[in-house]
Backbone as JSON Lines, residues from 0, in Angstrom:
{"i":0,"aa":"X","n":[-117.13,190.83,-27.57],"ca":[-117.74,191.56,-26.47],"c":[-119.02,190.87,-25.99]}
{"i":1,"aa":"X","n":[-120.09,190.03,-26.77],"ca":[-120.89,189.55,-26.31],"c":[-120.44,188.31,-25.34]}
{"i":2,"aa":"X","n":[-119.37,187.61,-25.93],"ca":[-119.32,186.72,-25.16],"c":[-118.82,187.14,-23.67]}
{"i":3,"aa":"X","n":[-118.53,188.34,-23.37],"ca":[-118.26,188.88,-21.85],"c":[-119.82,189.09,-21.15]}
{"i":4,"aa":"X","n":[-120.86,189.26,-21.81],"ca":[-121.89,189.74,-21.45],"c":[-122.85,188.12,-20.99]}
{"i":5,"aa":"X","n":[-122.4,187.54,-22.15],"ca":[-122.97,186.22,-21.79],"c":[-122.53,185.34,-20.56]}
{"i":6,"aa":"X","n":[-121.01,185.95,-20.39],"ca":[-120.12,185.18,-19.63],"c":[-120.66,185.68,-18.25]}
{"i":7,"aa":"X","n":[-121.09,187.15,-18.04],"ca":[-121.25,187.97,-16.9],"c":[-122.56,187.68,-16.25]}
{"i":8,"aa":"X","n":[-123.51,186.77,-17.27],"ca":[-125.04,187.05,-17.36],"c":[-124.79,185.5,-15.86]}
{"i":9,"aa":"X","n":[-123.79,184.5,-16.8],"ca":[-124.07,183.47,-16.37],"c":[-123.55,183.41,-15.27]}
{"i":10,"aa":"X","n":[-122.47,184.23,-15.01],"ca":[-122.04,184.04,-13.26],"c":[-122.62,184.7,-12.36]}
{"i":11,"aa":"X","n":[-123.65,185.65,-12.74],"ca":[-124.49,186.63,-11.94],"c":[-125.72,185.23,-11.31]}
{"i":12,"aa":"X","n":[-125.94,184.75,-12.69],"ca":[-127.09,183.95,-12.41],"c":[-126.54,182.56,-11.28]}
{"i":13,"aa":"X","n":[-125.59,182.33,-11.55],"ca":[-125.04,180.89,-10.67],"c":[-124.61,181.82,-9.08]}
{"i":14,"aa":"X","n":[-124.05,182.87,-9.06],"ca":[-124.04,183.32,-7.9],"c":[-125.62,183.88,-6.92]}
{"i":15,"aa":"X","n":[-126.44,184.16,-8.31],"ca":[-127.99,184.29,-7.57],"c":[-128.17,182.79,-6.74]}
{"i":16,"aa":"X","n":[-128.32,181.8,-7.35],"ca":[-128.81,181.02,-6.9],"c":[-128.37,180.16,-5.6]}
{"i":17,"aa":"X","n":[-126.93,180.44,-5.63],"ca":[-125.93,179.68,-4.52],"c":[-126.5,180.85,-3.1]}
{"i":18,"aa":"X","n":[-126.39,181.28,-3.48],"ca":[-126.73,182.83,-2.53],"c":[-128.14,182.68,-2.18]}
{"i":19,"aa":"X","n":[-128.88,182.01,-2.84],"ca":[-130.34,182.07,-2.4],"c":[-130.52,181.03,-1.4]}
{"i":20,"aa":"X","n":[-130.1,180.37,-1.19],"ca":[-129.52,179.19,-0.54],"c":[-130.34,179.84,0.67]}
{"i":21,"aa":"X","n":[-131.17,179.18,1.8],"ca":[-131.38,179.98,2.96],"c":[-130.56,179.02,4.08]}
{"i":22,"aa":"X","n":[-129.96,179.87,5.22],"ca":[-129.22,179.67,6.42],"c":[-129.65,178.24,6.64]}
{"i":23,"aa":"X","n":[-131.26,178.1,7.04],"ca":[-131.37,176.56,7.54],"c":[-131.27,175.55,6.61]}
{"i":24,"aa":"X","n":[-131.38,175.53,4.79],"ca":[-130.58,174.72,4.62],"c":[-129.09,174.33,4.51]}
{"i":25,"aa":"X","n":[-128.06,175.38,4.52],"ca":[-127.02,175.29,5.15],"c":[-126.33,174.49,5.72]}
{"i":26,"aa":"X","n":[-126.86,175.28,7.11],"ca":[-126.75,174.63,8.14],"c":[-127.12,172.62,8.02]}
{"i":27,"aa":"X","n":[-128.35,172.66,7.34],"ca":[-128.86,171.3,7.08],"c":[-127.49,170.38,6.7]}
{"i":28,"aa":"X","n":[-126.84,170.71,5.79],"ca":[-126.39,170.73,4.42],"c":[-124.93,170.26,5.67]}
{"i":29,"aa":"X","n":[-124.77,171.24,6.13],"ca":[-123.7,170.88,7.19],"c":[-123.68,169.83,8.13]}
{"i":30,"aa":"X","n":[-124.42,169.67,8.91],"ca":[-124.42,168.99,9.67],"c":[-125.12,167.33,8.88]}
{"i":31,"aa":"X","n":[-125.32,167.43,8.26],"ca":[-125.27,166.04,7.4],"c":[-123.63,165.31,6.72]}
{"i":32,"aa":"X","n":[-123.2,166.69,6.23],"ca":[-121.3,166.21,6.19],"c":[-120.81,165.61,7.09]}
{"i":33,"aa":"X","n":[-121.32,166.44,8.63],"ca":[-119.9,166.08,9.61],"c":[-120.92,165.02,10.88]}
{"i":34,"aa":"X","n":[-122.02,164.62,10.33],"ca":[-123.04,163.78,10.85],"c":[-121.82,162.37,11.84]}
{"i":35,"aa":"X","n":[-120.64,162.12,10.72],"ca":[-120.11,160.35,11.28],"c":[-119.05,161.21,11.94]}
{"i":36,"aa":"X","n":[-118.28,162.31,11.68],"ca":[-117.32,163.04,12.42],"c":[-117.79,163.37,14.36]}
{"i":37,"aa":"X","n":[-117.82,162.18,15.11],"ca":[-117.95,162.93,16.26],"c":[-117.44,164.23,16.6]}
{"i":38,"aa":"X","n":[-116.19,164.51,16.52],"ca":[-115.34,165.43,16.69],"c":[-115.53,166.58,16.42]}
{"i":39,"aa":"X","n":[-115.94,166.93,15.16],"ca":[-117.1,167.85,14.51],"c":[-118.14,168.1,14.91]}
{"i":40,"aa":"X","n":[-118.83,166.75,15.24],"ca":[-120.16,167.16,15.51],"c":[-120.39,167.79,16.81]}
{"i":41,"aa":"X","n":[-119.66,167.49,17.69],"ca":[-119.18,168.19,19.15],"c":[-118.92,169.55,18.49]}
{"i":42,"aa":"X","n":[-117.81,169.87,18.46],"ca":[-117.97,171.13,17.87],"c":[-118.91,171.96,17.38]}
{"i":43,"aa":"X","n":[-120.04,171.32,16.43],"ca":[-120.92,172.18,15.45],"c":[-122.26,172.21,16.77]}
{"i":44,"aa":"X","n":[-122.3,170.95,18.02],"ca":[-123.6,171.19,18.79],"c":[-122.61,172.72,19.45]}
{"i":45,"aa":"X","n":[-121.61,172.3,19.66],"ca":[-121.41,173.11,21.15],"c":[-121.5,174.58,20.75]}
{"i":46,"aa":"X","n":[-121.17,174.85,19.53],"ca":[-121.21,176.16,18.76],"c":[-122.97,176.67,18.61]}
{"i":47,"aa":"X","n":[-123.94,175.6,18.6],"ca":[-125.11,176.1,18.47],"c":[-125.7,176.73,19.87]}
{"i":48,"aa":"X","n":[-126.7,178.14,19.11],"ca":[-127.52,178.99,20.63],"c":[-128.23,177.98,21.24]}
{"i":49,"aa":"X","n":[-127.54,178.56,22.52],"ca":[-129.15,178.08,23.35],"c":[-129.37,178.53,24.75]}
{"i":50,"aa":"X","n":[-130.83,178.2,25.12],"ca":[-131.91,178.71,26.16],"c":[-132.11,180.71,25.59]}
{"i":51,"aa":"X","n":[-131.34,181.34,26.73],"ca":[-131.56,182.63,26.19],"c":[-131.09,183.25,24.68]}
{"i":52,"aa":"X","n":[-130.36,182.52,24.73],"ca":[-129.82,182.81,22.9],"c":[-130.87,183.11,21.83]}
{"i":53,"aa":"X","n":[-131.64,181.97,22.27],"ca":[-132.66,182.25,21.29],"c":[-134.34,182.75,21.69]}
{"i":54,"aa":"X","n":[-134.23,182.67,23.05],"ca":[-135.83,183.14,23.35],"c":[-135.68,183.63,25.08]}
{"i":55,"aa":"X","n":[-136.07,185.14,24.86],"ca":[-136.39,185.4,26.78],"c":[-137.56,186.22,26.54]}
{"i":56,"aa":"X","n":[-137.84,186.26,27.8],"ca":[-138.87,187.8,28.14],"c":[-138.69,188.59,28.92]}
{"i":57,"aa":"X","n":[-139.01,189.97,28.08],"ca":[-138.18,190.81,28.88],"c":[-138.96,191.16,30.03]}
{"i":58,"aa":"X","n":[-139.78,190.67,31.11],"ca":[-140.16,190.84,32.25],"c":[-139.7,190.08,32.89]}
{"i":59,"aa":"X","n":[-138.71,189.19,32.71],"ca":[-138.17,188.13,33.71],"c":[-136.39,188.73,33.08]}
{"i":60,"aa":"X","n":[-136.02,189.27,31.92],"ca":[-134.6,189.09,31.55],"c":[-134.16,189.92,32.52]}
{"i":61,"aa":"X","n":[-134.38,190.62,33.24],"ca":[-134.02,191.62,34.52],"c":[-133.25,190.66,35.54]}
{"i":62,"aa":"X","n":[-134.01,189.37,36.22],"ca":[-133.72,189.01,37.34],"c":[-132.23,187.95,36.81]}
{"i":63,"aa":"X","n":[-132.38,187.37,35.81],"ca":[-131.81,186.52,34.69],"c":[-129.75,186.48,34.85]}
């Protein structure tokens, strides 16, 4: 029975850490793989936000 506890301790802990992982290195992490893949990399820009995606104001998002 301990060795379930030990076994449980250690996949809790390896899933903490993979999981702690934050989005922008990821992402980093990604786009370094598919860096020589044009084909990919088309894909992974065209998939990324942009202009209003990521920043407006809402005294101008009215006319917009």
């Amino acid at each position: 029975m301990r060795w379930l506890a030990r076994l449980l301790a250690v996949l809790l802990l390896a899933y903490g850490t993979a999981a702690a992982q934050n989005p922008e290195l990821r992402t980093a992490h990604h786009l370094d793989s598919i860096r020589k893949n044009p084909s990919l990399l088309l894909a992974f820009l065209e998939d990324m936000p942009k202009g209003a995606d990521l920043h407006n104001h809402m005294a101008g998002a009215i006319y917009a």
